[in-house]
C-alpha positions as CSV (number, residue, x, y, z in Angstrom):
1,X,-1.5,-11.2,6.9
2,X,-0.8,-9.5,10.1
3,X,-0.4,-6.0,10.7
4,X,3.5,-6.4,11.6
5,X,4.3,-9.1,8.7
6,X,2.6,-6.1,6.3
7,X,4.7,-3.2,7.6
8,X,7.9,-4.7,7.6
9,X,7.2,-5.3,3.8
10,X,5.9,-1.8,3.0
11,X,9.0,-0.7,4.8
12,X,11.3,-2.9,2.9
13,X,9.5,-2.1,-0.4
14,X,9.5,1.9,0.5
15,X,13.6,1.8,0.9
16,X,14.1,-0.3,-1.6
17,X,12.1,1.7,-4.4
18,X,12.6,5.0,-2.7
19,X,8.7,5.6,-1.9
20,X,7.3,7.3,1.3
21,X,3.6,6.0,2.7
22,X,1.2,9.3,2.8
23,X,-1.8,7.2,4.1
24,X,-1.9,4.4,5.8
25,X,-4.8,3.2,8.8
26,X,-8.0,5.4,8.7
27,X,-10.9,6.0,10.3
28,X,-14.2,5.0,8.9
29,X,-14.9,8.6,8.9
30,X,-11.9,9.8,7.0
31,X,-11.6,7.3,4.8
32,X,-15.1,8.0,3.7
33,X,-14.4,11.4,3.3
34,X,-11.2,10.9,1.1
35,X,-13.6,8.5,-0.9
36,X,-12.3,5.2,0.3
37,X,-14.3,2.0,-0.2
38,X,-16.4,1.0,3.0
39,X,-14.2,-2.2,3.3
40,X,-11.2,-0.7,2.8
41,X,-8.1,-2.4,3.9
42,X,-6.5,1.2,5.5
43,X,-9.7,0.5,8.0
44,X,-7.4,-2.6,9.1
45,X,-3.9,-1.1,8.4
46,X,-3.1,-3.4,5.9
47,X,-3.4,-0.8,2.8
48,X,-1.1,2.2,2.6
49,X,-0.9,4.8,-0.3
50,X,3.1,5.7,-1.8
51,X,4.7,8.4,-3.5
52,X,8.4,7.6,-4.7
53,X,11.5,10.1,-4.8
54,X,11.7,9.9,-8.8
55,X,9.8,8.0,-11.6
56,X,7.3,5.2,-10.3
57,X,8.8,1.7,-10.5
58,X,8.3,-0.8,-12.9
59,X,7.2,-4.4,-13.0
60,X,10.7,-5.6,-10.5
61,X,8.7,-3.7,-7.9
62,X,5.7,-5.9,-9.1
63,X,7.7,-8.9,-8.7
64,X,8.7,-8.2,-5.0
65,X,5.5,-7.4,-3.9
66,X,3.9,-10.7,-5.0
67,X,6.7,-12.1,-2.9
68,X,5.6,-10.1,0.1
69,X,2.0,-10.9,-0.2
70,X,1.3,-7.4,-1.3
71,X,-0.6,-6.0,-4.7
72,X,-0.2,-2.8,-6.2
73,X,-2.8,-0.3,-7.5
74,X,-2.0,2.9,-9.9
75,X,-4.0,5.7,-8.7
76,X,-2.7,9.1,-10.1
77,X,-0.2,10.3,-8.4
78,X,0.8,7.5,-5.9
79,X,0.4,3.8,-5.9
80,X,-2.3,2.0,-3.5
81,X,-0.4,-0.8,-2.1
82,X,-2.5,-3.2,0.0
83,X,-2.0,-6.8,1.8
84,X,-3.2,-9.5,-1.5
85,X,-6.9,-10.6,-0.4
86,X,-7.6,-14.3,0.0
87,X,-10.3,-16.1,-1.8
């Protein structure tokens, strides 16, 4: 996935489930320092992190981002979402 193809679906995910991306591309530095993994896909911009307006959404917003290409990860308090890895 490329870089544009993976923003416009965070951005069409993000108005559609009212969520707001806090983290997106990093530095190898800062990601290390908020305790990222060293192959992180925010090295690459193709992993964001997003907090939603009200309640977190359900499996629909599962649904749509498998259409995208994208996966979803539960951490705390806001979801990882990141481009699906191949293979």
């Amino acid at each position: 996935m490329e870089i544009g193809e993976f923003s416009r679906a965070v951005r069409t995910y993000c108005m559609k489930f009212s969520g707001s991306v806090t983290s997106w591309i990093r530095s190898p530095n800062h990601n290390h320092l908020v305790g990222g993994v060293p192959d992180s896909l925010h090295l690459d911009g193709l992993a964001v992190d997003v907090v939603y307006d009200g309640a977190r959404p359900g499996s629909e917003a599962d649904a749509e981002l498998v259409a995208y290409g994208l996966v979803r990860i539960a951490e705390g308090d806001h979801d990882h979402i990141m481009a699906a890895r191949k293979g």
